[in-house]
MIVOTOR-580843 format. One record per residue: y, z, x of N, C-alpha, C, O in turn. Coordinates in steps of 0.1 Angstrom, whole numbers, plus 5000, padded with zeros to 4 digits. Each point is the difference from the previous one (the first is absolute). Layout:
BEGIN
<n_Y:Y	n_Z:Z	n_X:X	ca_Y:Y	ca_Z:Z	ca_X:X	c_Y:Y	c_Z:Z	c_X:X	o_Y:Y	o_Z:Z	o_X:X> .
...
END
This chain:
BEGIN
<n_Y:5270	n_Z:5233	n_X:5165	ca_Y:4995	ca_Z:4991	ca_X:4989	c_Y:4985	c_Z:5002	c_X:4998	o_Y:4992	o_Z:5002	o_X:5009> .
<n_Y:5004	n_Z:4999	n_X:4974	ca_Y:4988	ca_Z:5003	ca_X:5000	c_Y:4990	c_Z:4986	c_X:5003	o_Y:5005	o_Z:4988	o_X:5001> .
<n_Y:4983	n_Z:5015	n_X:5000	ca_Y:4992	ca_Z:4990	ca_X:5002	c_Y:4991	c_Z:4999	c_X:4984	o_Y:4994	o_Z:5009	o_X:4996> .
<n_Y:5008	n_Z:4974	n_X:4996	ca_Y:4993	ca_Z:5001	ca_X:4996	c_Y:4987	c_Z:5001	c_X:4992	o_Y:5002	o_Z:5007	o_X:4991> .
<n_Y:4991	n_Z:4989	n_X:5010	ca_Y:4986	ca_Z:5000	ca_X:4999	c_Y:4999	c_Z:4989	c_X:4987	o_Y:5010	o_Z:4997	o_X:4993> .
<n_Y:4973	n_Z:4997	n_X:5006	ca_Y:4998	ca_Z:4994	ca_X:4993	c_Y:4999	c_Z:5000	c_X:4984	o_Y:5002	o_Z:4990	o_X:4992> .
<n_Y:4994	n_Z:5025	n_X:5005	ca_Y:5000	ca_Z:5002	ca_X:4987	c_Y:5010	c_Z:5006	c_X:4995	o_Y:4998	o_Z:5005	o_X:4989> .
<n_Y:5013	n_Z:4998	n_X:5018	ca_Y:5011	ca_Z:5004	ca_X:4997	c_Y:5011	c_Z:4985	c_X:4999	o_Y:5010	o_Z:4998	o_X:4993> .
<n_Y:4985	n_Z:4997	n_X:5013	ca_Y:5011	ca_Z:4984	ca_X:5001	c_Y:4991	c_Z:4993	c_X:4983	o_Y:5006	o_Z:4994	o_X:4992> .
<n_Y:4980	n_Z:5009	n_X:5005	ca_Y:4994	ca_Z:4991	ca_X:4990	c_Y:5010	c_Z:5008	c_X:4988	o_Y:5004	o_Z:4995	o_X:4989> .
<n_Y:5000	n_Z:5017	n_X:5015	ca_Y:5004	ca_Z:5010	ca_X:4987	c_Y:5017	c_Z:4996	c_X:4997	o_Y:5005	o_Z:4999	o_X:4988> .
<n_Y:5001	n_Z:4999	n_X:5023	ca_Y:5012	ca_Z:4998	ca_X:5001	c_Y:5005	c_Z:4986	c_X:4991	o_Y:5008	o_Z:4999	o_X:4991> .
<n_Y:4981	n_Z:4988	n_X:5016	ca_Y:5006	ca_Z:4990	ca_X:4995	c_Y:4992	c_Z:4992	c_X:4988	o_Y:5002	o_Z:4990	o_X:4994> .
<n_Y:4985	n_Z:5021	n_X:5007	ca_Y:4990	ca_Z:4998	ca_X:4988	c_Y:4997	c_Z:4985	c_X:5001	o_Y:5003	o_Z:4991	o_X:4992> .
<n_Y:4991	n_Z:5010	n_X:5018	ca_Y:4990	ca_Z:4984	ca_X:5000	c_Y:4990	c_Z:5000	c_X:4998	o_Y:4993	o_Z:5006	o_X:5008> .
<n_Y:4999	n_Z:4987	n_X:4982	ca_Y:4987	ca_Z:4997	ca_X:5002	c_Y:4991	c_Z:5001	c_X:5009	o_Y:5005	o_Z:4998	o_X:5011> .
<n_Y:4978	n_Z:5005	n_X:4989	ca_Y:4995	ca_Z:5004	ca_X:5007	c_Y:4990	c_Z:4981	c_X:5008	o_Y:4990	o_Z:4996	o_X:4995> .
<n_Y:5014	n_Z:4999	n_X:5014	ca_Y:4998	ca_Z:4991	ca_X:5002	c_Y:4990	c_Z:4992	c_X:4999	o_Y:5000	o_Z:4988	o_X:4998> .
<n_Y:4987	n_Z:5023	n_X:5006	ca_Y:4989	ca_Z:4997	ca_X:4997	c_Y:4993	c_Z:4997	c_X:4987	o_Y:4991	o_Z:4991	o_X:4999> .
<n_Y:5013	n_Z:5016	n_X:4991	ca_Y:5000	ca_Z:4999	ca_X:4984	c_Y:5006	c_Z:4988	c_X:4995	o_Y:4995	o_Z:4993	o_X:4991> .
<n_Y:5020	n_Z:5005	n_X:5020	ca_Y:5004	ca_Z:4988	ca_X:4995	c_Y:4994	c_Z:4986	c_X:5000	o_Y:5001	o_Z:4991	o_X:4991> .
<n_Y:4991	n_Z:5010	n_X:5023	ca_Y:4986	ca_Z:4988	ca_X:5003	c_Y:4993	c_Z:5003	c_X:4989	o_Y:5002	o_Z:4995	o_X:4989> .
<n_Y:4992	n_Z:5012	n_X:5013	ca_Y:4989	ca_Z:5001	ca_X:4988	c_Y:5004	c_Z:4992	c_X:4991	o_Y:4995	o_Z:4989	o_X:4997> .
<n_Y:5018	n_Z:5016	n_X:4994	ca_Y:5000	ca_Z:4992	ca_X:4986	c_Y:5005	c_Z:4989	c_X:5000	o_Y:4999	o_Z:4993	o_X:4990> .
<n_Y:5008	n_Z:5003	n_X:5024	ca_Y:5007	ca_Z:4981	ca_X:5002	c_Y:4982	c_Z:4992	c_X:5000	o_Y:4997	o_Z:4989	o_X:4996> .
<n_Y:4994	n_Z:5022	n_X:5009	ca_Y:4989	ca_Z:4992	ca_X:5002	c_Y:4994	c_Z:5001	c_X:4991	o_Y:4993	o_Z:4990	o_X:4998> .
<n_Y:5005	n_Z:5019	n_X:4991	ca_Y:4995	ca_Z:4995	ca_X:4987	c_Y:5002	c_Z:4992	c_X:4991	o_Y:4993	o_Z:4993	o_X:4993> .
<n_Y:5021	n_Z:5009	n_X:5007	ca_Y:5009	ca_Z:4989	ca_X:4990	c_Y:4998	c_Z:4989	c_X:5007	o_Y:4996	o_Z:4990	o_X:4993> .
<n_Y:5004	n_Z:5006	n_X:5020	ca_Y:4994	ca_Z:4987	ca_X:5001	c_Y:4986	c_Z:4993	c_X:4997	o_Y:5000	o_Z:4988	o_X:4997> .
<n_Y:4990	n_Z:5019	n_X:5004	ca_Y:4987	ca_Z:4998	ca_X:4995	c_Y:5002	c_Z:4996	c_X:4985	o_Y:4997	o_Z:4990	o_X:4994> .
<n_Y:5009	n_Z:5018	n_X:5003	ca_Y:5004	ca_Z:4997	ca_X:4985	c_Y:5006	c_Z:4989	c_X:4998	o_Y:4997	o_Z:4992	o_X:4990> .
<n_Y:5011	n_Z:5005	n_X:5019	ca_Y:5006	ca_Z:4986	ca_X:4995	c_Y:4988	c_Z:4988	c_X:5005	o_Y:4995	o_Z:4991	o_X:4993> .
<n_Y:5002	n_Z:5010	n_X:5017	ca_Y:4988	ca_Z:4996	ca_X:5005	c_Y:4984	c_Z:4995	c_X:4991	o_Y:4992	o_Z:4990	o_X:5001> .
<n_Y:5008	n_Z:5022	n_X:4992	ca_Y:4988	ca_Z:4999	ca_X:4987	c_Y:5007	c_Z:4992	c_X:4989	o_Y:4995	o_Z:4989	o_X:4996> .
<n_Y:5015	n_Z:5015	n_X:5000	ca_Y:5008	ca_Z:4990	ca_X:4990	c_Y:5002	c_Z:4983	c_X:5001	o_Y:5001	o_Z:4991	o_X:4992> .
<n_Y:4998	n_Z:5011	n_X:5020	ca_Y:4999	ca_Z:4984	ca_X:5004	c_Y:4988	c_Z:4991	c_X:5000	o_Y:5000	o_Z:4987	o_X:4998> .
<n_Y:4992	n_Z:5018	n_X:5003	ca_Y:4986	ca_Z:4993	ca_X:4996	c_Y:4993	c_Z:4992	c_X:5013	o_Y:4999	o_Z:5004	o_X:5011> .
<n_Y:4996	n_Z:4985	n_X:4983	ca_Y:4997	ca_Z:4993	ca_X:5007	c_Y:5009	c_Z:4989	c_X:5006	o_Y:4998	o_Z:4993	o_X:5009> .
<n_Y:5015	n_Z:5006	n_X:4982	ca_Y:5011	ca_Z:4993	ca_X:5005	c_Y:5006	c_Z:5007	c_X:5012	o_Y:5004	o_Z:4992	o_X:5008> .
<n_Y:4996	n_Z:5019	n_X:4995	ca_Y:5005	ca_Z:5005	ca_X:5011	c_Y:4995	c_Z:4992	c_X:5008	o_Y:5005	o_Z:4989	o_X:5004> .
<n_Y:4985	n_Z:5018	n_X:5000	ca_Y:4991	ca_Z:4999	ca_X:5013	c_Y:5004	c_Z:5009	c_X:5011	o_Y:4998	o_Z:4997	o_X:5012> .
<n_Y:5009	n_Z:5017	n_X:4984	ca_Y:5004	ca_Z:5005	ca_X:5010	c_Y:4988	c_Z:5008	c_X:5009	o_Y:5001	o_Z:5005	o_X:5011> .
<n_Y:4986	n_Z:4995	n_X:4978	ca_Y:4989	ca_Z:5011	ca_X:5009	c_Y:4991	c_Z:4992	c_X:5006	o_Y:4992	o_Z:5005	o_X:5009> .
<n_Y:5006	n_Z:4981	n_X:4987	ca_Y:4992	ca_Z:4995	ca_X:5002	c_Y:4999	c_Z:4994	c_X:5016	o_Y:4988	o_Z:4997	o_X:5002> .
<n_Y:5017	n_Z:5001	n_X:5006	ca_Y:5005	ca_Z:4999	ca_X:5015	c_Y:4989	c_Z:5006	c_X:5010	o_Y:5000	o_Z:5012	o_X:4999> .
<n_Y:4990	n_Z:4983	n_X:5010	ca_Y:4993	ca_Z:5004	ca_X:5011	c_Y:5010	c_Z:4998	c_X:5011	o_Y:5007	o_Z:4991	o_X:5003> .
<n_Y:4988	n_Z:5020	n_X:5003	ca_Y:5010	ca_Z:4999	ca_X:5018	c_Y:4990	c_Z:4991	c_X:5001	o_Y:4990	o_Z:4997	o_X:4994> .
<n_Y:5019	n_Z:4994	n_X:5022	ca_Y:4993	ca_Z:4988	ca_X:5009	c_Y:5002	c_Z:5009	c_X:5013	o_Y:5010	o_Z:5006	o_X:5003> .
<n_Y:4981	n_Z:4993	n_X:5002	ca_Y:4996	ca_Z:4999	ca_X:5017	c_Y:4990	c_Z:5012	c_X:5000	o_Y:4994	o_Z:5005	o_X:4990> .
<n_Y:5008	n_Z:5000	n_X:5025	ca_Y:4990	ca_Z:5011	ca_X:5003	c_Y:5007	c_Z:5017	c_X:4998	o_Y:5011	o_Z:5005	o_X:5003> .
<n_Y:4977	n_Z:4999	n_X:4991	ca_Y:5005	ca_Z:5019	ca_X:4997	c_Y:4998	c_Z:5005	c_X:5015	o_Y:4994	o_Z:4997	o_X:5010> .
<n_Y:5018	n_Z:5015	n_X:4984	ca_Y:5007	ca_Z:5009	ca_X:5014	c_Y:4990	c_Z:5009	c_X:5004	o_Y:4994	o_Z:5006	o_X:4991> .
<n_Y:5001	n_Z:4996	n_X:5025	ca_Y:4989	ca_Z:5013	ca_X:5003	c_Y:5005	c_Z:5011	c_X:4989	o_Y:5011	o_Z:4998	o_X:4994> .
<n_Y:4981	n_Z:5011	n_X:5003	ca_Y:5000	ca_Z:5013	ca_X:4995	c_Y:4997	c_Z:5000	c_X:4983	o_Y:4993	o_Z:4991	o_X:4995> .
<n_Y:5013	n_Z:5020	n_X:4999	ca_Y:4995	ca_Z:5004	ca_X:4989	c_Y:5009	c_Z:4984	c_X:4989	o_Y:5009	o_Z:4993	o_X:5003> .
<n_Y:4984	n_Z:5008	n_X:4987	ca_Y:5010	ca_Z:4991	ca_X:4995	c_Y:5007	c_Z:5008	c_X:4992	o_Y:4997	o_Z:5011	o_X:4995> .
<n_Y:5016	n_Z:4984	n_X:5006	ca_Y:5013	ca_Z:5006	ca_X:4988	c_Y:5002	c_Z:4999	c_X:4989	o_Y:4999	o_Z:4989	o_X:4996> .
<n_Y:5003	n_Z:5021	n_X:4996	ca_Y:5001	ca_Z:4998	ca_X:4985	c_Y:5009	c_Z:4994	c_X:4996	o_Y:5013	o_Z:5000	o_X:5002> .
<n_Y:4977	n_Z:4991	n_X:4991	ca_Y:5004	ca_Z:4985	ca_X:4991	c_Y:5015	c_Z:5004	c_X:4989	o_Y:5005	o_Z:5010	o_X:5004> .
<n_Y:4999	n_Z:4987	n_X:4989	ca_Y:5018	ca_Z:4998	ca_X:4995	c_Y:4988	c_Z:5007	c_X:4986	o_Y:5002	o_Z:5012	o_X:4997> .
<n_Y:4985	n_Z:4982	n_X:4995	ca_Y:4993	ca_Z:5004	ca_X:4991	c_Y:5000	c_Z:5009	c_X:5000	o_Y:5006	o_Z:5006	o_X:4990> .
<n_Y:4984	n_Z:5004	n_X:5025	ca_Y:4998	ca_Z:5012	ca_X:5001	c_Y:5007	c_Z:5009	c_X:4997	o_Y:4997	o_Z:5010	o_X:4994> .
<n_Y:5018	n_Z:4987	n_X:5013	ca_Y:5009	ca_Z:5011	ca_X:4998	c_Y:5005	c_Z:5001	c_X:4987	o_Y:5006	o_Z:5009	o_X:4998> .
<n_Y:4991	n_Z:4980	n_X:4992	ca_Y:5006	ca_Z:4996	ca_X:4986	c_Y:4988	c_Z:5014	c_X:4994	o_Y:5003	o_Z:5012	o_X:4998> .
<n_Y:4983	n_Z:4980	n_X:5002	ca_Y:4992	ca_Z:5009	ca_X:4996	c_Y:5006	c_Z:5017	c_X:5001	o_Y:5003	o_Z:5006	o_X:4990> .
<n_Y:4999	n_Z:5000	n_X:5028	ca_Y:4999	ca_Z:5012	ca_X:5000	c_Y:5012	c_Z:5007	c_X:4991	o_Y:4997	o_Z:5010	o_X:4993> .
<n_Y:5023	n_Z:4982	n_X:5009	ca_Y:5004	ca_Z:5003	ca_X:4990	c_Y:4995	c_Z:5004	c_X:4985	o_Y:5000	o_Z:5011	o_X:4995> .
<n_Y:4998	n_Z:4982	n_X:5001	ca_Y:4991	ca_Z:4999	ca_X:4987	c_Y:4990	c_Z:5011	c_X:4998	o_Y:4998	o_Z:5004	o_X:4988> .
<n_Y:4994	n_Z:5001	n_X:5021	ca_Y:4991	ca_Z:5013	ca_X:4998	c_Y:5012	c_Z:5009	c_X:4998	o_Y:5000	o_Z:5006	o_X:4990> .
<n_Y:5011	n_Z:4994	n_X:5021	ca_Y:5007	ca_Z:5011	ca_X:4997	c_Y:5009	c_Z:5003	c_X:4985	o_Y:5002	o_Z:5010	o_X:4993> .
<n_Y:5000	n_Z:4979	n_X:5006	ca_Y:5009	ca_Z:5002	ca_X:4990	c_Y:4987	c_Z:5002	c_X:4990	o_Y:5007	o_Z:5006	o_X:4992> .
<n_Y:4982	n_Z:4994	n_X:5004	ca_Y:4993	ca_Z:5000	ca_X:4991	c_Y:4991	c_Z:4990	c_X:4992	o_Y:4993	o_Z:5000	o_X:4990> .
<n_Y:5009	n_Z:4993	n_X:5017	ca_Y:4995	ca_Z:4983	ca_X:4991	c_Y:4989	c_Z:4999	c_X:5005	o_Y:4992	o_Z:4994	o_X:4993> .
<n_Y:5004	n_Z:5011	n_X:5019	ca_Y:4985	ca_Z:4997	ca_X:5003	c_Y:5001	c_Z:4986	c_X:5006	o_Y:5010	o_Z:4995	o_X:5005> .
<n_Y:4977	n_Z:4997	n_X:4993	ca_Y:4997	ca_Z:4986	ca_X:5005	c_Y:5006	c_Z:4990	c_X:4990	o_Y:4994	o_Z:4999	o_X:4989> .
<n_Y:5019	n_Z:4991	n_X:5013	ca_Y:4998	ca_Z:4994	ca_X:4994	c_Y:5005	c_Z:4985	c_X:5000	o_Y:5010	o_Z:4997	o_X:5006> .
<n_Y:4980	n_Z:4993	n_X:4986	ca_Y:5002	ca_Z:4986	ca_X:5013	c_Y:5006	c_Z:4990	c_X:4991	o_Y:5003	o_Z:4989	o_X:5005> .
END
């Protein structure tokens, strides 16, 4: 029996690339997100308590932002 491999199984059952797939569930959310306004309140939210030792982690924004370079859009708020 052969052994499959990964990009042979992506070819076979042609699935989407998963990462890509985040990407655009997380844009289209932002989007729904901006659309909402100030009735949302979905961004407007500060964490409570104390931050974790080390580097801080990119914020749910940041990663909106860097999608958005990639795709082309640059900065936009």
């Amino acid at each position: 029996m052969e052994k499959l491999h990964k990009e042979k199984l992506n070819v076979l059952y042609s699935s989407p690339n998963i990462v890509q797939m985040i990407k655009s569930r997380r844009m289209r959310w932002a989007g729904h997100a901006a659309r909402m306004g100030e009735r949302g309140g979905v961004l407007m939210g500060k964490p409570v308590g104390e931050r974790p030792l080390g580097r801080p982690r990119r914020s749910w924004e940041d990663n909106i932002n860097m999608n958005l370079q990639e795709v082309g859009f640059g900065d936009v708020d």
